[in-house]
C-alpha angles and dihedrals in degrees: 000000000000116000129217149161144269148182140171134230145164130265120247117240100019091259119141096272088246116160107276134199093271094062103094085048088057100054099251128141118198107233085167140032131159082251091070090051094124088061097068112115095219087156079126101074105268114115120218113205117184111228128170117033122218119028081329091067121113142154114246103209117200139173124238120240094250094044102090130197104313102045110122141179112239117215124186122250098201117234088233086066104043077047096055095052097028107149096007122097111257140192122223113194118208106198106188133124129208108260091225133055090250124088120272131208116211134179133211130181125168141201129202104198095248094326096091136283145213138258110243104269128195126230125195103204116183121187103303137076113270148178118246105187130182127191118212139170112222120207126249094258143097114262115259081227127306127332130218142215113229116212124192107194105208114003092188084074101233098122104248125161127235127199120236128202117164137341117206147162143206141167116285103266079216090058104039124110 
């Protein structure tokens, strides 16, 4: 497994945190928008609802009751991605917010399909949109195929819902050059 970091911090502007104009300029990629909302893999008992159209959409994920801690949503990281940042550091932000006024605690692993992955990291995510952001060193290889995020929505196990609103990447501004 190859560790990395991560850290959390608030949105400017109080927007939705949707991907914006400036985003290519920055580096990012998008690997995940509310549009793509019928990819998500969601066969592990969490539900994904699209709410919101235009830069306010986002995907509310719940668990199901029966579901339990560990279920997650599974979202493609697609293997043209992992190939354009292969052996470089790379940042993956997370932008989501808990649906409720109380804090929630969300997970999120990822797998690279040969090219590296990441240890399972908690996010605590209160009721404004954030970025979640890892920080992750790929190996030097072609991807096996494409990889995926896991997201677990609420690992307390209460069955509270979280917002999503993109996820991105992009390389490591540290590493660049």
């Amino acid at each position: 497994t190859i560790g990395g970091t991560a850290t959390s911090t608030s949105s400017s502007g109080g927007d939705s945190g949707g991907l914006g104009v400036n985003d290519a300029e920055e580096g990012w990629v998008s690997v995940f928008a509310p549009a793509d909302a019928g990819a998500l893999d969601t066969s592990n008992g969490v539900s994904a609802e699209l709410n919101g159209s235009g830069n306010e959409a986002y995907v509310v994920l719940k668990p199901g009751e029966q579901s339990g801690r560990d279920s997650a949503v599974s979202i493609e990281f697609g293997k043209g991605i992992i190939d354009t940042f292969r052996g470089k550091k790379i940042v993956i932000n997370i932008q989501a917010r808990a649906s409720t006024d109380d804090v929630i605690q969300m997970s999120v692993g990822c797998d690279f399909a040969g090219a590296g992955s990441c240890q399972r990291t908690r996010f605590g995510l209160e009721n404004q949109v954030t970025d979640n952001l890892l920080s992750v060193q790929l190996d030097d290889v072609s991807p096996e195929a494409s990889g995926s995020i896991s997201i677990v929505p609420d690992i307390d196990g209460k069955g509270r819902a979280i917002e999503l609103y993109s996820i991105r990447v992009r390389a490591d501004e540290e590493t660049a050059n």
